[in-house]
Backbone as CSV, one residue per row, in Angstrom:
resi,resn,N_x,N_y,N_z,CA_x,CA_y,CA_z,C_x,C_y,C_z
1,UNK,7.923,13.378,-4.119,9.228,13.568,-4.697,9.929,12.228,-4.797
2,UNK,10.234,12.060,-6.080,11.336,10.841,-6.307,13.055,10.596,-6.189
3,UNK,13.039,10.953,-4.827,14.710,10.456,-4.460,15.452,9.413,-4.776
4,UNK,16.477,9.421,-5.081,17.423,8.671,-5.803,18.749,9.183,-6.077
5,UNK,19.331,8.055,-5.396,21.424,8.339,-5.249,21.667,7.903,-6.503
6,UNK,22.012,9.041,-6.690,22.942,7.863,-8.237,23.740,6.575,-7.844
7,UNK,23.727,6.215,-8.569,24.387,4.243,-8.099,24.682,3.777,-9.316
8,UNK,24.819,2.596,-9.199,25.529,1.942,-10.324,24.402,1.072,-10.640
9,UNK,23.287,1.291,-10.074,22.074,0.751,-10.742,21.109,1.035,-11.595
10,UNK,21.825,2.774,-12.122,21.080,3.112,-12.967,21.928,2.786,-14.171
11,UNK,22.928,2.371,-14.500,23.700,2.028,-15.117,23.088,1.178,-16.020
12,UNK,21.993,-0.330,-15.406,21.796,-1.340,-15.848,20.631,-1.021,-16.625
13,UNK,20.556,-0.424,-17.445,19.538,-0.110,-18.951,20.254,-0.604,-20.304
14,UNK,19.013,-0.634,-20.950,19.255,-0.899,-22.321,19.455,-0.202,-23.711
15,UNK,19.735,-0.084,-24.844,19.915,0.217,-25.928,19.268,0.729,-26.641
16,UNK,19.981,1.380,-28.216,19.619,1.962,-28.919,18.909,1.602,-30.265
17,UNK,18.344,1.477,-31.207,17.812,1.404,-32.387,16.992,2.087,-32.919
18,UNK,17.031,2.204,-34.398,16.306,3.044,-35.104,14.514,2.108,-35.657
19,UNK,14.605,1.045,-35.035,13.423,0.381,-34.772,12.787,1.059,-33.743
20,UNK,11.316,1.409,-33.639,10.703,1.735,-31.619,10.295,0.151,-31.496
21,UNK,10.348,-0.120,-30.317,10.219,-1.228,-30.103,8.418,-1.217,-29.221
22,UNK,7.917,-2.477,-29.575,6.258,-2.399,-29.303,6.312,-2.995,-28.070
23,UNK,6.477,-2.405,-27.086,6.788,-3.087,-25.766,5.983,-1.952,-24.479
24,UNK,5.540,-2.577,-23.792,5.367,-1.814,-22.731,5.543,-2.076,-21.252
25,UNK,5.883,-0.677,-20.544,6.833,-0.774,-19.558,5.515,-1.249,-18.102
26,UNK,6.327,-1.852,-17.245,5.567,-2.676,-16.340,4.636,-1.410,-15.443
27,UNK,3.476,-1.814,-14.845,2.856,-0.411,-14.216,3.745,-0.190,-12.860
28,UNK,4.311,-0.534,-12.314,4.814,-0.562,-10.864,6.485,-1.645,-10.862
29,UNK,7.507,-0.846,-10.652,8.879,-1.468,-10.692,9.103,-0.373,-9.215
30,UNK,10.177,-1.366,-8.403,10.984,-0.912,-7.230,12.237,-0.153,-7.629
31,UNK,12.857,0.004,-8.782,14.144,0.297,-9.166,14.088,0.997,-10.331
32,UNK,14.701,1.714,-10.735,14.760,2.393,-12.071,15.161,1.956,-13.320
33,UNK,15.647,0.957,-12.544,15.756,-0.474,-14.382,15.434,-1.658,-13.852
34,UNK,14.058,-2.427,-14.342,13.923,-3.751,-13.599,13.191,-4.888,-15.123
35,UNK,13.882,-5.955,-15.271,14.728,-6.565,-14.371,16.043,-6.306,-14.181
36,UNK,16.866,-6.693,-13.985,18.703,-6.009,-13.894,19.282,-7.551,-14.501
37,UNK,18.614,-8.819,-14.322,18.887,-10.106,-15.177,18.186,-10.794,-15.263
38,UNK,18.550,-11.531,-15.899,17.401,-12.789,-16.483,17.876,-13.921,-16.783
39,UNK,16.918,-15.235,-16.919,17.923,-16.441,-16.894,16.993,-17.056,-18.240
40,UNK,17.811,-17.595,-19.229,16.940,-18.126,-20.729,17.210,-19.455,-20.872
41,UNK,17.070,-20.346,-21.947,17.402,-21.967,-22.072,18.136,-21.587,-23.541
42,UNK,19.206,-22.605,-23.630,20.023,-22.248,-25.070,18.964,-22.216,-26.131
43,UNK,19.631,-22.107,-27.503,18.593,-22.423,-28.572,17.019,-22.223,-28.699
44,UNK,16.614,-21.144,-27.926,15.201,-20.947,-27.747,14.946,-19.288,-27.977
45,UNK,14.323,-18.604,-28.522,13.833,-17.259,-28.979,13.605,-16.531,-27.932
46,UNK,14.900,-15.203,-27.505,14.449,-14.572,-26.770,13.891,-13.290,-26.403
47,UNK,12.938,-12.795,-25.595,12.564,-11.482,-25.628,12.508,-11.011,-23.989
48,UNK,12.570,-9.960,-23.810,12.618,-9.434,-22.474,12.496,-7.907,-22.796
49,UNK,11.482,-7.680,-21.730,10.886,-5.808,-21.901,11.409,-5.679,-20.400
50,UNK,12.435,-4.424,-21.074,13.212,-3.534,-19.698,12.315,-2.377,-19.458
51,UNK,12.230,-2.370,-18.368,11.248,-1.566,-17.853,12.326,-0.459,-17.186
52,UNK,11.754,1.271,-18.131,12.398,2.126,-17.191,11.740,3.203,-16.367
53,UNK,12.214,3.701,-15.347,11.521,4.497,-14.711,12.005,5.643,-14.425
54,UNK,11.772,6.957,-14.876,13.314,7.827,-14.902,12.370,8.709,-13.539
55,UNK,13.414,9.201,-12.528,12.880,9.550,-11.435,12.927,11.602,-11.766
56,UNK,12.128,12.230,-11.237,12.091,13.229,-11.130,13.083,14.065,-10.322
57,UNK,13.591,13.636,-9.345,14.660,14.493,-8.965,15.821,13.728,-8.355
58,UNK,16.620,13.723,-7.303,17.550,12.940,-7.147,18.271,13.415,-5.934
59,UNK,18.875,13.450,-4.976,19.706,13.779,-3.858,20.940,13.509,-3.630
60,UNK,22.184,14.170,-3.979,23.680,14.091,-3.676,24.137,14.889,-2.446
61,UNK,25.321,13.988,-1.990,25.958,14.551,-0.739,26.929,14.967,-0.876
62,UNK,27.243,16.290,-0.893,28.228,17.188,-1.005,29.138,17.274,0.272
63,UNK,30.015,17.302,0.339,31.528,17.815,1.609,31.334,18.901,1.898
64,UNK,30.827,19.191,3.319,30.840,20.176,3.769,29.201,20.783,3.750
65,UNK,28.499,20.426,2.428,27.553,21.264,2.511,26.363,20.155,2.559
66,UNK,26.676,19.064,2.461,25.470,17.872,2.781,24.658,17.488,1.512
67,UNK,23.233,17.154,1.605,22.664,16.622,1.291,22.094,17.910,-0.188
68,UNK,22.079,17.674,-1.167,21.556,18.414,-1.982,20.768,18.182,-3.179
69,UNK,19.703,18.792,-3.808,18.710,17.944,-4.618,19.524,18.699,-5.732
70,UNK,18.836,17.782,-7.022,19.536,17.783,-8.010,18.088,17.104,-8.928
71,UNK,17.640,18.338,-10.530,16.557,17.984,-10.707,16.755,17.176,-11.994
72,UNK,16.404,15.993,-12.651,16.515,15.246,-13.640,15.546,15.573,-14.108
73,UNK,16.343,16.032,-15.634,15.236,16.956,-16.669,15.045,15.761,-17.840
74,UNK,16.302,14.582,-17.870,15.828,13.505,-18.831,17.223,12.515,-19.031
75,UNK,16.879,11.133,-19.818,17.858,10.254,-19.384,18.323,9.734,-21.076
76,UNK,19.154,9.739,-21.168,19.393,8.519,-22.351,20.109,7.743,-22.277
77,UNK,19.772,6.539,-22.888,20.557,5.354,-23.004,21.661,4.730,-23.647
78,UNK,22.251,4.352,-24.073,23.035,3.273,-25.251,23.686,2.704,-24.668
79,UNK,23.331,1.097,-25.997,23.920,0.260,-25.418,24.676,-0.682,-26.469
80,UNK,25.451,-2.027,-26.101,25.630,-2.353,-27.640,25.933,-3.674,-27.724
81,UNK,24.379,-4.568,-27.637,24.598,-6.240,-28.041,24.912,-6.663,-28.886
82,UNK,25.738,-7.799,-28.511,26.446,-8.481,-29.544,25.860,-9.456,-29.926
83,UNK,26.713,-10.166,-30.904,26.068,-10.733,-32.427,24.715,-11.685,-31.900
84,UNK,23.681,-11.445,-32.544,22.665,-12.223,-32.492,21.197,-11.950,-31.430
85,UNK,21.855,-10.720,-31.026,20.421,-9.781,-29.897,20.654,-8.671,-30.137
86,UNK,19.409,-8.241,-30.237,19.221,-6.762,-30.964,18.074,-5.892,-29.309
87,UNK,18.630,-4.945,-29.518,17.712,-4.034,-28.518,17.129,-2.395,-28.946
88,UNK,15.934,-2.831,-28.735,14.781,-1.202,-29.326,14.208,-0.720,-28.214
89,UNK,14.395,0.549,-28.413,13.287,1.232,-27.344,12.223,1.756,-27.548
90,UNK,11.207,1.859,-27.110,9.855,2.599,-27.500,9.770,4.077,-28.038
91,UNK,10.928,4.887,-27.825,11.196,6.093,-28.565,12.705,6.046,-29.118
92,UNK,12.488,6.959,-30.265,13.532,6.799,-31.224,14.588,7.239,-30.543
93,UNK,14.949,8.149,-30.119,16.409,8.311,-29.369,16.453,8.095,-27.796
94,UNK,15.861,6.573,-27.413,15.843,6.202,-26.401,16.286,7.144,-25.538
95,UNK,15.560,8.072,-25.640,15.823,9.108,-24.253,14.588,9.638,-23.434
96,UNK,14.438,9.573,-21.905,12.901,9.499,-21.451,13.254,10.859,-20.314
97,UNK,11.993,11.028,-20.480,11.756,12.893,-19.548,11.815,12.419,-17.954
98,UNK,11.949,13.048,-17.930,11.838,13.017,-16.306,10.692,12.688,-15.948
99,UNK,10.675,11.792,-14.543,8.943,11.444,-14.183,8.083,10.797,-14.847
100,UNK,8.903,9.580,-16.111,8.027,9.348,-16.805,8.831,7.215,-17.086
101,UNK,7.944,6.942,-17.531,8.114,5.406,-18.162,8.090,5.217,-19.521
102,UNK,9.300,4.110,-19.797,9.463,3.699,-20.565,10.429,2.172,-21.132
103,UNK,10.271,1.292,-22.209,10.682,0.439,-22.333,11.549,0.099,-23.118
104,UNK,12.385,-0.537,-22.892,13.525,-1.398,-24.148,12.840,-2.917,-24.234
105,UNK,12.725,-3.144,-25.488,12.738,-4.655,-26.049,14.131,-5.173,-26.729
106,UNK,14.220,-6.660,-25.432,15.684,-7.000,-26.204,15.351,-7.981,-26.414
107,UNK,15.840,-8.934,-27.613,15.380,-9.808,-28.540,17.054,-10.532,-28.778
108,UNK,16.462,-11.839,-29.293,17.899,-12.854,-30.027,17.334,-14.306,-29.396
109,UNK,18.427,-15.075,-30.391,18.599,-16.430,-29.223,19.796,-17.042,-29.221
110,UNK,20.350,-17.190,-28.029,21.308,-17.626,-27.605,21.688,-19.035,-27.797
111,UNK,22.845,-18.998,-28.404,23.224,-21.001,-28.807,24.512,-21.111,-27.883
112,UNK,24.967,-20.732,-27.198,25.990,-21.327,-26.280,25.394,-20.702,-25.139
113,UNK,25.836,-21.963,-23.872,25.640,-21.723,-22.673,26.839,-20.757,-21.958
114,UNK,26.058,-20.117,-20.728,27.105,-19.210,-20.536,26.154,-17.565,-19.806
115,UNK,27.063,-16.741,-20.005,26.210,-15.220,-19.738,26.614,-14.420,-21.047
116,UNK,25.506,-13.951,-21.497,25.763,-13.122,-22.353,25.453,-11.648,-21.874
117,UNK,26.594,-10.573,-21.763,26.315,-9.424,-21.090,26.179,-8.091,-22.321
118,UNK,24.975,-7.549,-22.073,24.594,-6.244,-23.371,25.517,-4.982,-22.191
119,UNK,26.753,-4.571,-22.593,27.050,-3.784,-22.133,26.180,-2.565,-22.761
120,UNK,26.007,-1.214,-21.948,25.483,0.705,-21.692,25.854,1.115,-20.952
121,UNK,25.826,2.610,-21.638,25.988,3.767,-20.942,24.983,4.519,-20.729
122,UNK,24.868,5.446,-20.077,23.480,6.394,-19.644,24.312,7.918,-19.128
123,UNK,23.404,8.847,-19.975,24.224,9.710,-19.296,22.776,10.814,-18.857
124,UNK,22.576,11.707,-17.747,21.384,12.156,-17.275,21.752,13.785,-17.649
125,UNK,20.694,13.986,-18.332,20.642,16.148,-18.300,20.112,16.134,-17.200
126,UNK,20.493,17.286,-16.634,20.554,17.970,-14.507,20.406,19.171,-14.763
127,UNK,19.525,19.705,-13.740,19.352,21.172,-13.662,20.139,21.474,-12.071
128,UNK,21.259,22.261,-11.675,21.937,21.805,-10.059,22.248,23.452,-10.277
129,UNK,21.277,24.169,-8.825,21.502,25.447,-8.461,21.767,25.958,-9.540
130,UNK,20.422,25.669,-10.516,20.334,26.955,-11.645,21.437,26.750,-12.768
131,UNK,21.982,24.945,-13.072,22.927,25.591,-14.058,22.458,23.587,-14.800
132,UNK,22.388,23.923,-15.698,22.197,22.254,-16.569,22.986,21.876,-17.476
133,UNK,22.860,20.294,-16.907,24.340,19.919,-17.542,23.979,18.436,-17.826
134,UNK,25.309,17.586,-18.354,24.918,16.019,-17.964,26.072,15.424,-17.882
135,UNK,25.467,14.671,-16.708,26.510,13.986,-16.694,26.229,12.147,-17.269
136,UNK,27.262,11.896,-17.656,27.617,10.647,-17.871,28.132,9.604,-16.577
137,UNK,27.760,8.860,-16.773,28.066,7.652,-15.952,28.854,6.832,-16.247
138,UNK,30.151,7.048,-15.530,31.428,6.116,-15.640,30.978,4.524,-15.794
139,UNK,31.923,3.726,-16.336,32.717,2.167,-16.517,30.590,1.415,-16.861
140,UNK,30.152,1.733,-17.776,29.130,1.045,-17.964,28.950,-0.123,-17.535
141,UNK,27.926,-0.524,-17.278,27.810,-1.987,-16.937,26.823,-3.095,-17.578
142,UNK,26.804,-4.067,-17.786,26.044,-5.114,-18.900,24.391,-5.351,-17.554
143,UNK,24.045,-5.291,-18.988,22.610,-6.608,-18.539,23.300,-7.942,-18.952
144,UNK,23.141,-8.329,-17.779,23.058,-10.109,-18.113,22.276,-10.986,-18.166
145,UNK,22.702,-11.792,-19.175,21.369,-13.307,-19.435,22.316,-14.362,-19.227
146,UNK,21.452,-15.070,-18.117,22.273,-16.585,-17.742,21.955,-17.202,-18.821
147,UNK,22.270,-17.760,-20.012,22.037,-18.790,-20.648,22.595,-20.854,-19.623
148,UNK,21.279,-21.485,-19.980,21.607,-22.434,-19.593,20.919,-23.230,-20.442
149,UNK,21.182,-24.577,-19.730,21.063,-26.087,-20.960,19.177,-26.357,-20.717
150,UNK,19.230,-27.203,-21.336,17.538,-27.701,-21.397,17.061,-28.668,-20.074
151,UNK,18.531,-28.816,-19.236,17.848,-29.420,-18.165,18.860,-29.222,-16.748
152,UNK,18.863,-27.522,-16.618,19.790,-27.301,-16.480,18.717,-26.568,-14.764
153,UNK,17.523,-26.919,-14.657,16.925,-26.388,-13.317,17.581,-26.574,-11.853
154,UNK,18.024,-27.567,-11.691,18.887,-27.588,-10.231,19.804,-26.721,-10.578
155,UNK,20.472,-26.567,-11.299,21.828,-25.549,-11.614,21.403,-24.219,-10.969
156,UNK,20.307,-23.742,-11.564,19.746,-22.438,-11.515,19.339,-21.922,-10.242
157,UNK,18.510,-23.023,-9.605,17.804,-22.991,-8.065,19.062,-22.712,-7.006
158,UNK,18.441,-21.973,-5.955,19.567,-21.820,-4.429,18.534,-21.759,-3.589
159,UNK,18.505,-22.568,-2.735,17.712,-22.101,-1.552,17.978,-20.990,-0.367
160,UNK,19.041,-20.089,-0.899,19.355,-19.253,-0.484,19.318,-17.928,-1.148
161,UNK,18.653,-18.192,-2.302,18.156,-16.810,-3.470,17.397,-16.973,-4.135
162,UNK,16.789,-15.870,-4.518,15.563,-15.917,-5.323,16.148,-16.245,-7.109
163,UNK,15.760,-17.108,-7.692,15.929,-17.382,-9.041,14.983,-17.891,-9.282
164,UNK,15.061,-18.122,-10.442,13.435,-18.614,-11.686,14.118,-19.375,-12.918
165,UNK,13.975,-21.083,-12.835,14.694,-21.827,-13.637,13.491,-21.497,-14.962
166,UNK,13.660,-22.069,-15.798,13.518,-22.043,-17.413,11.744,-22.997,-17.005
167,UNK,10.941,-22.472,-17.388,9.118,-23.538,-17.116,9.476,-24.617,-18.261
168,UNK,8.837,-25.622,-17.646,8.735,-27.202,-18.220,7.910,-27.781,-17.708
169,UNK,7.070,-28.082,-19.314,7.419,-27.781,-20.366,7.223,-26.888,-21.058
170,UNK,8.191,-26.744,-21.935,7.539,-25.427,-22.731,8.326,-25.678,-23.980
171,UNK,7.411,-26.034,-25.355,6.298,-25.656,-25.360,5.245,-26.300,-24.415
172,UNK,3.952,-25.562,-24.065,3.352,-25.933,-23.001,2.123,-26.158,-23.514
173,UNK,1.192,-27.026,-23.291,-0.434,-27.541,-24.251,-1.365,-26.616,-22.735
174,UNK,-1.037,-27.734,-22.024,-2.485,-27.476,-20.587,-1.756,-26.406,-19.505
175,UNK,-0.400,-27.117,-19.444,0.101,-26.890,-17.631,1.115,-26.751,-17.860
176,UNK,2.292,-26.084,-17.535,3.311,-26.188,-17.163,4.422,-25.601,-15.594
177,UNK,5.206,-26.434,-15.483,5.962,-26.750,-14.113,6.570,-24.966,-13.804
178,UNK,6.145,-23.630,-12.938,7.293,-22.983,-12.578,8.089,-23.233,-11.427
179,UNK,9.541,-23.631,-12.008,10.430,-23.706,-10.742,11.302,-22.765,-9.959
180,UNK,10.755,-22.020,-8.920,11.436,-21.149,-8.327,12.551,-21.413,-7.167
181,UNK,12.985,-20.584,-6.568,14.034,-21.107,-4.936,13.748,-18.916,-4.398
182,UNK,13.105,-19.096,-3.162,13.516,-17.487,-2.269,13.986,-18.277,-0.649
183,UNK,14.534,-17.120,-0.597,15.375,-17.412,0.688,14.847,-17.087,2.131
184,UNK,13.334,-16.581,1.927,12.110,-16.341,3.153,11.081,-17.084,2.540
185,UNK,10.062,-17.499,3.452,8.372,-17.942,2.686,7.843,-16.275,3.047
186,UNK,7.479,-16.047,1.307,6.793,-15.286,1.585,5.554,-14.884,0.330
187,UNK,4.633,-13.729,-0.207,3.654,-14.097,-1.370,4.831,-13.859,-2.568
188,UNK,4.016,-13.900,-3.224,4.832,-13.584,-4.864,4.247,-13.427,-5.905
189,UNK,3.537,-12.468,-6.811,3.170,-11.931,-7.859,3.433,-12.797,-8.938
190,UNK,2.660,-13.209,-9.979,3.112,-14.085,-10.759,1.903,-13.139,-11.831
191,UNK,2.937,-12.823,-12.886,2.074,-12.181,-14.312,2.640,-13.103,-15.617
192,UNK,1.402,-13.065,-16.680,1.751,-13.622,-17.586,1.608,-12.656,-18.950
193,UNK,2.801,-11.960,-19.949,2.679,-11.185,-20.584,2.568,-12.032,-21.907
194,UNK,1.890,-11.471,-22.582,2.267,-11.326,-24.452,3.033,-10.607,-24.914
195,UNK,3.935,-11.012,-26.116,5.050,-9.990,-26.502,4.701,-8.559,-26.729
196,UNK,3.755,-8.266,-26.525,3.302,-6.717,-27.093,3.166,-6.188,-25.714
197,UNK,3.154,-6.798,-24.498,3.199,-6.340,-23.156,1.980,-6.803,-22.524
198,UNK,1.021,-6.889,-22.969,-0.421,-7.163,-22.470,-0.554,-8.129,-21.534
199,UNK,-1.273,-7.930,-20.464,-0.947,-8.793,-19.579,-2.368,-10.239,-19.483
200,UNK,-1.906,-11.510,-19.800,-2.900,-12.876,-19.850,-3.330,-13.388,-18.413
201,UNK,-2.403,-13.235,-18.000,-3.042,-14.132,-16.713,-1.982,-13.555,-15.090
202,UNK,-2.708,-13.297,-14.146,-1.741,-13.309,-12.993,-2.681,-14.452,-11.560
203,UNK,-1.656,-14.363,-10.863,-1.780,-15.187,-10.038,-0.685,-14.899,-8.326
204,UNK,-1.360,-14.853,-7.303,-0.710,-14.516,-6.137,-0.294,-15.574,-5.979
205,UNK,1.303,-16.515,-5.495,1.746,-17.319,-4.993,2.536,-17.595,-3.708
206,UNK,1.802,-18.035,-2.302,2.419,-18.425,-1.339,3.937,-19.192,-1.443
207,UNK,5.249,-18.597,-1.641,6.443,-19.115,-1.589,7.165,-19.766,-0.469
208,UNK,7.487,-21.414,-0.309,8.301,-21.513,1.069,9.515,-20.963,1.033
209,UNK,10.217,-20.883,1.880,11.537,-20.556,2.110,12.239,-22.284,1.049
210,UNK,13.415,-21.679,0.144,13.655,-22.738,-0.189,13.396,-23.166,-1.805
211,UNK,12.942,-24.284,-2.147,12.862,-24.921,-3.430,11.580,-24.687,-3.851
212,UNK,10.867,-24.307,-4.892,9.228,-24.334,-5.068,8.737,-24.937,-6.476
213,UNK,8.020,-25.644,-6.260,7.404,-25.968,-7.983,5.743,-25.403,-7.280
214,UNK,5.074,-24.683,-8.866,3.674,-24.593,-9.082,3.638,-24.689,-9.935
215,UNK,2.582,-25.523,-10.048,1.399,-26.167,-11.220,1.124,-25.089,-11.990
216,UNK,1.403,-24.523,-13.275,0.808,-23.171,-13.729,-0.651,-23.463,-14.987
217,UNK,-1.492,-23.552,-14.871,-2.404,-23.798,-15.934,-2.765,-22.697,-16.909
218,UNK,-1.788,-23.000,-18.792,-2.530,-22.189,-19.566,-3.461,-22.582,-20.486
219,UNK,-4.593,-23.596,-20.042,-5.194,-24.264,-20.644,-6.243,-23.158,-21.414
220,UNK,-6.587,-22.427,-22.440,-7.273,-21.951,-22.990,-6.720,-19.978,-23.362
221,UNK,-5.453,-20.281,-23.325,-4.358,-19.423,-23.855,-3.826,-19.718,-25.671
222,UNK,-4.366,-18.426,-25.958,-3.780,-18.584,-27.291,-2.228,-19.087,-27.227
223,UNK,-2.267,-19.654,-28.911,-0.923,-20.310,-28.812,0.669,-19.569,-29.583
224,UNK,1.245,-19.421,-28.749,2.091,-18.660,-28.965,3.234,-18.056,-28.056
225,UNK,4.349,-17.105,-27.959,5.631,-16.683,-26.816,4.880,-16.393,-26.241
226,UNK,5.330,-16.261,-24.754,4.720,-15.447,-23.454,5.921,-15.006,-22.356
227,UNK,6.009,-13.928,-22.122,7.075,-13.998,-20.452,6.206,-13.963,-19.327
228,UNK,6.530,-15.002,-18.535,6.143,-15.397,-17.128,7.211,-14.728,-16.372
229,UNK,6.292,-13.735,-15.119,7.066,-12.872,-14.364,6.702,-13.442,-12.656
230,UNK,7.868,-13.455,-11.982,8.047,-13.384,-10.604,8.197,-12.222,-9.870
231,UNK,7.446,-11.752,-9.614,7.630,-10.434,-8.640,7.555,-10.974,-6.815
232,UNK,9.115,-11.104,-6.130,8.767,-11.145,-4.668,9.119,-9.751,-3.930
233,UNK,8.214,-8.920,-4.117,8.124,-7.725,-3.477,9.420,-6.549,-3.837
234,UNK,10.539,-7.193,-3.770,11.869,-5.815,-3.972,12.202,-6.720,-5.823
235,UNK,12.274,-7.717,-6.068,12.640,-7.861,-7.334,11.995,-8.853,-8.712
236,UNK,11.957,-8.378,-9.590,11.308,-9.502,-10.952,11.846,-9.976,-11.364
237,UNK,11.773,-11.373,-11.746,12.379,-12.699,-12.457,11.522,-12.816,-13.645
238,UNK,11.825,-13.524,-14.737,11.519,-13.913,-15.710,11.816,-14.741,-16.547
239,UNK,10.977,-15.293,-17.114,11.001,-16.594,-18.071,10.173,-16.642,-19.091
240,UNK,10.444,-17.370,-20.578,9.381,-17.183,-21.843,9.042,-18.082,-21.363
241,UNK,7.809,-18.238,-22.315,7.062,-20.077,-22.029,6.204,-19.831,-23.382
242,UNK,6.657,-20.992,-24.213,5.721,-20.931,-25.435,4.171,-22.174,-25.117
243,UNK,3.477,-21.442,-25.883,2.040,-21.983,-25.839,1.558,-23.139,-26.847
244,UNK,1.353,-24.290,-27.281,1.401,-24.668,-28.057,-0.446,-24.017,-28.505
């Protein structure tokens, strides 16, 4: 059984279009929308596949009468980016069944530095002691994209949080630099997607506590976009990296 409080983390999904978008959703996410942000470089082409996971049932705490399940029969989305990023989902009325996966592709490129936030709403059909309904989810909340400058990696890094500065170089021929910062040493999942989702290359990475560069080699990688993913166990980071 898939338990889950409603929160304000289901909030953080993506949008609508009459495009399906050719994206596919990650095999294994901790959260029901992952990533929740992302960090891009100005002036550079962006793409990012939201991965959703709509849970099968759910648990609310009632006054007086406690803990009570509550069955999610299906979810929909909308959302509404502004000028210059567009967002598709893999089914036409971005709405996903219960117990099941699915993806948003959000696309654009950003020319000022800054955050650009795709505000949504989500509202869930419920089946609760025999009666179905939906509810909507108050004060929506944005996905955000850190936009930053082209040499903007110390900015990004904390040795007190997990972030993932912009890979350099990129475009990338042989090798290029990923610069991370987590706030334990610990492993870290490293996948390399194609825009269609397919996955090129992964790699397990020993993280110190702190600042990290690895050597990433895509020496015999077709040439072309890619998102490079950080997975440290509870959350995913991401970054494009073009191929020359």
């Amino acid at each position: 059984m898939n338990k889950l409080v409603f929160s304000t983390a289901l909030l953080l999904t993506i949008g609508i279009s009459n495009v399906l978008a050719q994206c596919t959703p990650a095999a294994f996410t901790f959260l029901p929308v992952s990533p929740l942000t992302d960090t891009t470089e100005v002036n550079l082409p962006y793409s990012q596949t939201i991965t959703i996971s709509v849970p099968a049932d759910t648990t609310i705490t009632l006054p007086i009468v406690g803990p009570q399940q509550v069955v999610i029969n299906k979810m929909t989305v909308t959302a509404n980016p502004p000028a210059g990023f567009t967002t598709a989902c893999d089914v036409a009325t971005c709405t996903w069944n219960a117990n099941t996966k699915g993806c948003i592709q959000v696309t654009g490129t950003p020319t000022v530095i800054g955050t650009v936030a795709i505000p949504m709403s989500i509202a869930i059909n419920y089946t609760f002691n025999g009666t179905t309904g939906t509810f909507n989810l108050p004060a929506p909340a944005p996905f955000n994209i850190e936009v930053v400058g082209p040499n903007a990696v110390d900015d990004v890094l904390s040795a007190n949080a997990f972030r993932f500065a912009p890979c350099s170089p990129s475009p990338a021929e042989t090798n290029t630099t990923l610069s991370f910062s987590s706030p334990i040493a610990t492993n870290m999942a490293l996948m390399m997607y194609d825009l269609s989702g397919a996955v090129v290359k992964t790699a397990e990475i020993r993280a110190n506590a702190g600042i990290n560069k690895y050597d990433f080699n895509v020496a015999g990688v077709a040439s072309g976009m890619y998102i490079v993913a950080l997975n440290n166990g509870t959350r995913t980071l991401t970054q494009r990296l073009m191929v020359k």
